[in-house]
C-alpha positions as protocol buffer text, in pm:
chain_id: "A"
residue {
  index: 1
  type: UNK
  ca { x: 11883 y: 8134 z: 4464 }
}
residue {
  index: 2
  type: UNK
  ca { x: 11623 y: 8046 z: 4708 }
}
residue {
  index: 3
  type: UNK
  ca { x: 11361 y: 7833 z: 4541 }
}
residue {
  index: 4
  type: UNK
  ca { x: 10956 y: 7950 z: 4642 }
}
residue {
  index: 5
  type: UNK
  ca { x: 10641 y: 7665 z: 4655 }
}
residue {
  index: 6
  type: UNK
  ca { x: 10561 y: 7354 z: 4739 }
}
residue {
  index: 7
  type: UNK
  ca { x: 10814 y: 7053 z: 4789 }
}
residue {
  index: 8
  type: UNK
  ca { x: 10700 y: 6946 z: 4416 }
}
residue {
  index: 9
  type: UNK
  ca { x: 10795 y: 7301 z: 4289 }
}
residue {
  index: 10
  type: UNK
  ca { x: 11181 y: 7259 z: 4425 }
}
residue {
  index: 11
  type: UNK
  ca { x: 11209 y: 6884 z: 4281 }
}
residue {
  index: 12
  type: UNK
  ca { x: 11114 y: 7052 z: 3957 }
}
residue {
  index: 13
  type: UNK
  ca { x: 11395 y: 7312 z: 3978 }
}
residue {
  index: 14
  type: UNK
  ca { x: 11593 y: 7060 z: 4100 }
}
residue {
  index: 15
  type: UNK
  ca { x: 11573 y: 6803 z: 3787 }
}
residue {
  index: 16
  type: UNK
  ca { x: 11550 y: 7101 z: 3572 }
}
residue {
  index: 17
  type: UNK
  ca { x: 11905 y: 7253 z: 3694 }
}
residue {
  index: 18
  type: UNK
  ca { x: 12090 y: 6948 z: 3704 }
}
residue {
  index: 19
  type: UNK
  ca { x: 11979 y: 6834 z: 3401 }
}
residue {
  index: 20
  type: UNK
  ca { x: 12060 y: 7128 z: 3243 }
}
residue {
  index: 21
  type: UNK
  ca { x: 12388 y: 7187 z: 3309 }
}
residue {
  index: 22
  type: UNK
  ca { x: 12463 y: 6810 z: 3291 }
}
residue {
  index: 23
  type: UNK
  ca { x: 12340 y: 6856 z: 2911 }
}
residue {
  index: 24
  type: UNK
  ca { x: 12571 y: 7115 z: 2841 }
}
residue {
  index: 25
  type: UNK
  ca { x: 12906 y: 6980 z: 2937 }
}
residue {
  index: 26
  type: UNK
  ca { x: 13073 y: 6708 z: 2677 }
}
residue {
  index: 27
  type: UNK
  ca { x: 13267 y: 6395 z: 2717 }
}
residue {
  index: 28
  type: UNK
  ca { x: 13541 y: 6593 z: 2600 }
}
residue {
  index: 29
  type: UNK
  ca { x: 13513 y: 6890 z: 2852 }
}
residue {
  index: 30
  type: UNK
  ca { x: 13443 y: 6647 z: 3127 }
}
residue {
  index: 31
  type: UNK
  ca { x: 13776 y: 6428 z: 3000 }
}
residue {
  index: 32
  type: UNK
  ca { x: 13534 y: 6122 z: 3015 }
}
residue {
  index: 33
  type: UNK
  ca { x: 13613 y: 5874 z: 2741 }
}
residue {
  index: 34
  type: UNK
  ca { x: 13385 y: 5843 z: 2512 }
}
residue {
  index: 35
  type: UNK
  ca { x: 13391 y: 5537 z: 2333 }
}
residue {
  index: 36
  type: UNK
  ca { x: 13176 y: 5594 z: 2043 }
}
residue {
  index: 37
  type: UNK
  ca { x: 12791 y: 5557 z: 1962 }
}
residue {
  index: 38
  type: UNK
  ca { x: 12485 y: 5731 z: 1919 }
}
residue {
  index: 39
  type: UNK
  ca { x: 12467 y: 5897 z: 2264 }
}
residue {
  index: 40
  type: UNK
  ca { x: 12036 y: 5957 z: 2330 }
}
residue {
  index: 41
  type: UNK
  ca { x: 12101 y: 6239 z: 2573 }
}
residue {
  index: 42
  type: UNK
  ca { x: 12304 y: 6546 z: 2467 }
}
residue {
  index: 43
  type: UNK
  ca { x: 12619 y: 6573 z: 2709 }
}
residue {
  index: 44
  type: UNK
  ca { x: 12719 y: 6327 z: 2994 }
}
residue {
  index: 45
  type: UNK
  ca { x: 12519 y: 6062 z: 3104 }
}
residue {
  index: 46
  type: UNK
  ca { x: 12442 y: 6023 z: 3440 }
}
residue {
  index: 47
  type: UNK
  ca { x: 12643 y: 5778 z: 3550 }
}
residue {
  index: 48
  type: UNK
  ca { x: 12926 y: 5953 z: 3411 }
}
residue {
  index: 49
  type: UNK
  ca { x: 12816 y: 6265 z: 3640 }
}
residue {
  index: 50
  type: UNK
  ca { x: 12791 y: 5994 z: 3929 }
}
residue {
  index: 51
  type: UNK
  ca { x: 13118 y: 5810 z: 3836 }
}
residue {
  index: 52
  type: UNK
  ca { x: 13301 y: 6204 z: 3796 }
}
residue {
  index: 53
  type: UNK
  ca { x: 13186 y: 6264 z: 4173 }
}
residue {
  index: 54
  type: UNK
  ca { x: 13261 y: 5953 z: 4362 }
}
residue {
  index: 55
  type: UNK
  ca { x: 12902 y: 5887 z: 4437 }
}
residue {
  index: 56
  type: UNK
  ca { x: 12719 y: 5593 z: 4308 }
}
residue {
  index: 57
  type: UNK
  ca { x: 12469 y: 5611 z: 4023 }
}
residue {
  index: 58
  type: UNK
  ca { x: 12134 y: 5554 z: 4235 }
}
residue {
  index: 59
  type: UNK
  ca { x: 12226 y: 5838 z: 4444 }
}
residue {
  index: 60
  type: UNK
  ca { x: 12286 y: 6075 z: 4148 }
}
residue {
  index: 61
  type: UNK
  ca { x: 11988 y: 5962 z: 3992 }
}
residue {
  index: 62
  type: UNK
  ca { x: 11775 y: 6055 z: 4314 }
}
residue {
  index: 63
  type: UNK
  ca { x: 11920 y: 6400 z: 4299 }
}
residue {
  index: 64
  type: UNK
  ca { x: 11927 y: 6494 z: 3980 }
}
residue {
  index: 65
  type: UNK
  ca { x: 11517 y: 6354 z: 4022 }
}
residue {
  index: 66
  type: UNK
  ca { x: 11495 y: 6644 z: 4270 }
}
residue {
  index: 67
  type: UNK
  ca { x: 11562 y: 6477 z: 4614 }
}
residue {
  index: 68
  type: UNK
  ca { x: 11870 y: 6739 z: 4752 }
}
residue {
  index: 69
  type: UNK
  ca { x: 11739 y: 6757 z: 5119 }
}
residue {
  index: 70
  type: UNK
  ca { x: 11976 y: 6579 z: 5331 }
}
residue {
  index: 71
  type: UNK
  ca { x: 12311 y: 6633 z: 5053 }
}
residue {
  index: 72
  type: UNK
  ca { x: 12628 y: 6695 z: 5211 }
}
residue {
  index: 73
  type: UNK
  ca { x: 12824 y: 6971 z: 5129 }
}
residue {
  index: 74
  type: UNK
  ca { x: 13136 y: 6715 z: 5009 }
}
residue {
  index: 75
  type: UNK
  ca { x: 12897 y: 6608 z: 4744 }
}
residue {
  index: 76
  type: UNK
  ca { x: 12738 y: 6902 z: 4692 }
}
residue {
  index: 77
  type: UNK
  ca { x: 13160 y: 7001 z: 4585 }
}
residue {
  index: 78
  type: UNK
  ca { x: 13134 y: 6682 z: 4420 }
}
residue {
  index: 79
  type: UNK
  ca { x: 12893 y: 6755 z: 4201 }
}
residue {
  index: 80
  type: UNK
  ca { x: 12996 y: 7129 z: 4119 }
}
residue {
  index: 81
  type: UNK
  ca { x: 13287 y: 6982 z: 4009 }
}
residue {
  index: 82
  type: UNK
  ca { x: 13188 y: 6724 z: 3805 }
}
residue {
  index: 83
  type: UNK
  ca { x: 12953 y: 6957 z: 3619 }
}
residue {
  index: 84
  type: UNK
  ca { x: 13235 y: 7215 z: 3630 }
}
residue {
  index: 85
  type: UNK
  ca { x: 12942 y: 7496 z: 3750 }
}
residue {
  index: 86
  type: UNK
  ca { x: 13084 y: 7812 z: 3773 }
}
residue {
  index: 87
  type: UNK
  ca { x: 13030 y: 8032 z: 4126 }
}
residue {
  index: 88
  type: UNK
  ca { x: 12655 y: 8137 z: 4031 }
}
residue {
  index: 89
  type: UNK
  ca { x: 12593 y: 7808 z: 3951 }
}
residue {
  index: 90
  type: UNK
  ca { x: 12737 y: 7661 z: 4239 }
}
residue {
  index: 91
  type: UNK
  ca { x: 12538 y: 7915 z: 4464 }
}
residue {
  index: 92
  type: UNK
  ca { x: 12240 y: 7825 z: 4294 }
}
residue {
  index: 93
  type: UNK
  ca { x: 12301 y: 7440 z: 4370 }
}
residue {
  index: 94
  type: UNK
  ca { x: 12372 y: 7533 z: 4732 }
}
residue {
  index: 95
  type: UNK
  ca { x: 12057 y: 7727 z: 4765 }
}
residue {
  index: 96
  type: UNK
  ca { x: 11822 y: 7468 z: 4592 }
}
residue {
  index: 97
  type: UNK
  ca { x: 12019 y: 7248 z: 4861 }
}
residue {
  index: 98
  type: UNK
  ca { x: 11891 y: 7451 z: 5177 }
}
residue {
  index: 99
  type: UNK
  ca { x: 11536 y: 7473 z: 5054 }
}
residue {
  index: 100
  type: UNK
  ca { x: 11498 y: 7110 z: 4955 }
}
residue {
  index: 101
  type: UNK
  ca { x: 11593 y: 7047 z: 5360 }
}
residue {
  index: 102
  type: UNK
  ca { x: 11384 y: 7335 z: 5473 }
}
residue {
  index: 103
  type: UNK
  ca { x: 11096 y: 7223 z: 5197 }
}
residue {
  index: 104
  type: UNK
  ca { x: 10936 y: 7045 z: 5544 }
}
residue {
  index: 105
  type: UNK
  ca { x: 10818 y: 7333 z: 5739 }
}
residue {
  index: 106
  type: UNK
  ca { x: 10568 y: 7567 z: 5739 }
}
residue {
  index: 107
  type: UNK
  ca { x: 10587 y: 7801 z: 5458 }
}
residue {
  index: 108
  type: UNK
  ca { x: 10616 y: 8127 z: 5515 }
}
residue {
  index: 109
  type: UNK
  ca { x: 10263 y: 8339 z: 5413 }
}
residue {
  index: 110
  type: UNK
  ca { x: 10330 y: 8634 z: 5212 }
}
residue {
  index: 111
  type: UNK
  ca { x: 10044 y: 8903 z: 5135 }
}
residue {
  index: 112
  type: UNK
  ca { x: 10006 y: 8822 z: 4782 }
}
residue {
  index: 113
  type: UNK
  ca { x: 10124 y: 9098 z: 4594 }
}
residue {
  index: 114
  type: UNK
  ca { x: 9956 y: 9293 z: 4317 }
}
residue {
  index: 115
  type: UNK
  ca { x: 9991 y: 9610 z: 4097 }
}
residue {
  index: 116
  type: UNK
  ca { x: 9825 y: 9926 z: 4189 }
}
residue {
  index: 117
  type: UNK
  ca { x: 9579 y: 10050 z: 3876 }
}
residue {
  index: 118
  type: UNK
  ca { x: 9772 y: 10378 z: 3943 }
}
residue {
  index: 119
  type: UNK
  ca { x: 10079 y: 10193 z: 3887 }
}
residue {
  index: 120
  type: UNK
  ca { x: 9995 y: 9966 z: 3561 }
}
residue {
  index: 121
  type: UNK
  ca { x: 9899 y: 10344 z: 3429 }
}
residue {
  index: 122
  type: UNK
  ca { x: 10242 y: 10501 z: 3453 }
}
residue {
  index: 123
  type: UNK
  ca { x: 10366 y: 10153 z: 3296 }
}
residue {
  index: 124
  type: UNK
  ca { x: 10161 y: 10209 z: 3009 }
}
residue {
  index: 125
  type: UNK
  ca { x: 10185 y: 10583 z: 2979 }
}
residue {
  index: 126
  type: UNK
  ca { x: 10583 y: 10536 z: 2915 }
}
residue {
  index: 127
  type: UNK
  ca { x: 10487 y: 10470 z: 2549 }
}
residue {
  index: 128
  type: UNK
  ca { x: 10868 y: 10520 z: 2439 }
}
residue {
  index: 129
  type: UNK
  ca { x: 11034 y: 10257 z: 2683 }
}
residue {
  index: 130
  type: UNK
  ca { x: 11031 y: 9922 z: 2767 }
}
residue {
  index: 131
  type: UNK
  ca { x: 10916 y: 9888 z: 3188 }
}
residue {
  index: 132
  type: UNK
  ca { x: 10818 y: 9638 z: 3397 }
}
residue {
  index: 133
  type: UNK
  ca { x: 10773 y: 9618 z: 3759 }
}
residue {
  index: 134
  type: UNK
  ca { x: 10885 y: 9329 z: 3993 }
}
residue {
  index: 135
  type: UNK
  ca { x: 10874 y: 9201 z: 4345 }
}
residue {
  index: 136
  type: UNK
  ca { x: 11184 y: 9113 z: 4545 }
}
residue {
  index: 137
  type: UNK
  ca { x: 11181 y: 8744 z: 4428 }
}
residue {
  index: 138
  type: UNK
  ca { x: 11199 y: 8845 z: 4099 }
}
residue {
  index: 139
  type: UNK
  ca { x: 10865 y: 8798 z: 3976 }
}
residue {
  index: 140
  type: UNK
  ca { x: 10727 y: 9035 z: 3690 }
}
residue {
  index: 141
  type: UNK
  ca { x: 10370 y: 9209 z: 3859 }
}
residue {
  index: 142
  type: UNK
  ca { x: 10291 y: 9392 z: 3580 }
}
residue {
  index: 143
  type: UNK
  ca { x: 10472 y: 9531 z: 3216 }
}
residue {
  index: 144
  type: UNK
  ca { x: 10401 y: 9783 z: 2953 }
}
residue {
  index: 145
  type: UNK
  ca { x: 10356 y: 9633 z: 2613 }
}
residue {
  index: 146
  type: UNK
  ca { x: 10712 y: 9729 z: 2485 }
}
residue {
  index: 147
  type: UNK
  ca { x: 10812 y: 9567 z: 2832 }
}
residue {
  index: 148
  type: UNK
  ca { x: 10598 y: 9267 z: 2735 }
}
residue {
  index: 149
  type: UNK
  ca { x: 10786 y: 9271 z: 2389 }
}
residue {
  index: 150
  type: UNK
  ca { x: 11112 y: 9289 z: 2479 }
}
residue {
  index: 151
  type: UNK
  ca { x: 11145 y: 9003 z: 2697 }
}
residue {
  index: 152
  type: UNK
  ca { x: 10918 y: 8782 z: 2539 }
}
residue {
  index: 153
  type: UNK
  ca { x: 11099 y: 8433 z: 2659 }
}
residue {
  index: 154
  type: UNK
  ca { x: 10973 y: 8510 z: 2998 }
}
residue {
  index: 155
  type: UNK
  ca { x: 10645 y: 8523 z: 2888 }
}
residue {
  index: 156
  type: UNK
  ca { x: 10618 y: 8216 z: 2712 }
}
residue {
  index: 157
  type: UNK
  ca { x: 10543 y: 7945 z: 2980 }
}
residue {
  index: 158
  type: UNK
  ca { x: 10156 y: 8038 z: 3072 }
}
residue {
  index: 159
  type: UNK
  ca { x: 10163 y: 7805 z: 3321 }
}
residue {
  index: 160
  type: UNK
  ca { x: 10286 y: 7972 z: 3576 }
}
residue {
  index: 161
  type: UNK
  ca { x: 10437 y: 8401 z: 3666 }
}
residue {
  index: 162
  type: UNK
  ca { x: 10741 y: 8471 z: 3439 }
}
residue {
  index: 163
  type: UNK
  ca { x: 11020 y: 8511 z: 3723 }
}
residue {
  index: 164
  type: UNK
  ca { x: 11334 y: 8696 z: 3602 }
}
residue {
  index: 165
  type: UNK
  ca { x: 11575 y: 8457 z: 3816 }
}
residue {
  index: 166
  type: UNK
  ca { x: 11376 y: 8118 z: 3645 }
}
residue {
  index: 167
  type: UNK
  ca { x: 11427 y: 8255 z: 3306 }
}
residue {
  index: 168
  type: UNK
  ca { x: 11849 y: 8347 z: 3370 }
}
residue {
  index: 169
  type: UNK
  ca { x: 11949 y: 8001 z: 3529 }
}
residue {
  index: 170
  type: UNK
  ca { x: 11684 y: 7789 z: 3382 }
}
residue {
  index: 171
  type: UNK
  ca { x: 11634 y: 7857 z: 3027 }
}
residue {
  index: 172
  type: UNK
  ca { x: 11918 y: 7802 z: 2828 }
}
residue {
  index: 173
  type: UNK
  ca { x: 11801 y: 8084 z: 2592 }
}
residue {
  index: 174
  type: UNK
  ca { x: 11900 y: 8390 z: 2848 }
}
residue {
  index: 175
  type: UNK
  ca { x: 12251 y: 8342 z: 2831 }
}
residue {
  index: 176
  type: UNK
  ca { x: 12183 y: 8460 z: 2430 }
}
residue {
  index: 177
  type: UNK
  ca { x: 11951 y: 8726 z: 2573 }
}
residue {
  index: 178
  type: UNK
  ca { x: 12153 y: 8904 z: 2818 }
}
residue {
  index: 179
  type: UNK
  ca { x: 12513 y: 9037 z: 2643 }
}
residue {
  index: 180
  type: UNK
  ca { x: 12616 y: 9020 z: 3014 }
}
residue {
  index: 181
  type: UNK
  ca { x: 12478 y: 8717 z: 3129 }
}
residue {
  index: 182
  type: UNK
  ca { x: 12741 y: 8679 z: 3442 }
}
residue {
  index: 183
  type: UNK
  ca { x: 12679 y: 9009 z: 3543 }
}
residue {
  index: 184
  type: UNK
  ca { x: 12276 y: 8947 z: 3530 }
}
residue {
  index: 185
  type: UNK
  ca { x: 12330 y: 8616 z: 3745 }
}
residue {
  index: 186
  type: UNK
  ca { x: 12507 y: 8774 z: 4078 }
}
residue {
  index: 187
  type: UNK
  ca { x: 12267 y: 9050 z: 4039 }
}
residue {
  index: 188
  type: UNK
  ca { x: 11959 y: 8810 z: 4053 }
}
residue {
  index: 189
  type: UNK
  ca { x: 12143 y: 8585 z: 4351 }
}
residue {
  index: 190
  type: UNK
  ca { x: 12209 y: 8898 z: 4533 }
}
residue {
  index: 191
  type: UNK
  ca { x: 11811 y: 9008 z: 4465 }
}
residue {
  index: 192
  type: UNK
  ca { x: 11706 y: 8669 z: 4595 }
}
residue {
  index: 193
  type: UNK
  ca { x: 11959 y: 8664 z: 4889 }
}
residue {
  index: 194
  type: UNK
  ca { x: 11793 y: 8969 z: 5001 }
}
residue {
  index: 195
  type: UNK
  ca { x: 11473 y: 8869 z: 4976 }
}
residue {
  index: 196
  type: UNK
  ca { x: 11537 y: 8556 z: 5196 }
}
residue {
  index: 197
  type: UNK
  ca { x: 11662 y: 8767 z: 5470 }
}
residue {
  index: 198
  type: UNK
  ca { x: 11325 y: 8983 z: 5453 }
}
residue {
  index: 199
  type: UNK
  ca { x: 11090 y: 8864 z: 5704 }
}
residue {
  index: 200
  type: UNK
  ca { x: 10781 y: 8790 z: 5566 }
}
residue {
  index: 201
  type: UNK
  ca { x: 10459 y: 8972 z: 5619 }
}
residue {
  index: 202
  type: UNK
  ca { x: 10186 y: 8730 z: 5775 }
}
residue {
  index: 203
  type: UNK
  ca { x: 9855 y: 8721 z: 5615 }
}
């Protein structure tokens, strides 16, 4: 997945990735000992991710805080192993990698994109089906309200667009959502993939 915005944007998806999938994986999974006590995080601690890929505990720390640009791809392995990711997850990591060292030139300007009125009509004339329509990078233009209903979750951070590809690897809930979450991921990495490769249109 290739990350869009600002350097502060990527650090964000950074932390939030790591931190994730750090969260998820025991002591037990990770055969780390675990020696008893109240643990204050759920999953392994950092330095047990840091210890688990041969790199020291400062240097974890900085990634996991969102600084990838300049990772090597050893402990870019590293890590993917210590966090046993699977091969979406490990693309994902790889692609938040190439951003974060990209994150210092120029942007590239896209035409902001919006929904024809013509368009948001059809939506809401399909009164019997869930629709939505979407760019390449997965963001959600415009919905009907059955659209609107039925994926609710990526609706619920105001904040900022709901993006398809944000909700599947970052919110924990989507793997609940989608019956074929796996199937859903290399979809949205090949999506994004393509979209990278798209020049973009200046404005």
């Amino acid at each position: 997945m290739v990350v869009v915005g600002d350097r502060a944007i990527q650090r964000a998806e950074v932390r939030e990735f790591l931190a994730t999938r750090r969260a998820k994986l025991s002591p037990e999974q990770a055969g780390v000992p675990d020696y008893g006590g109240r643990r204050r995080v759920p999953g392994l601690r950092r330095e047990e991710v840091a210890r688990l890929a041969g790199v020291s505990v400062d240097y974890y720390t900085r990634l996991e805080k969102g600084y990838l640009a300049g990772a090597s791809e050893s402990v870019l392995e590293a890590i993917t192993r210590a966090l046993q990711l699977d091969d979406v997850e490990r693309a994902h990591l790889f692609d938040l990698a190439r951003a974060a060292s990209g994150a210092g030139r120029a942007p590239r300007r896209r035409t902001p994109e919006t929904v024809r009125p013509s368009v948001q009509r059809i939506l809401d004339s399909m009164v019997g089906t869930a629709a939505f329509c979407r760019n390449g990078r997965l963001d959600v233009l415009a919905t009907n309200p059955l659209g609107r209903a039925l994926y609710a979750p990526l609706f619920d951070d105001e904040s900022r667009p709901p993006n398809l590809a944000r909700f599947v690897f970052l919110d924990p809930r989507s793997t609940d959502f989608y019956r074929q979450w796996d199937r859903i991921a290399l979809d949205a990495v090949g999506s994004l993939r393509a979209e990278a490769a798209t020049p973009a249109t200046a404005s």
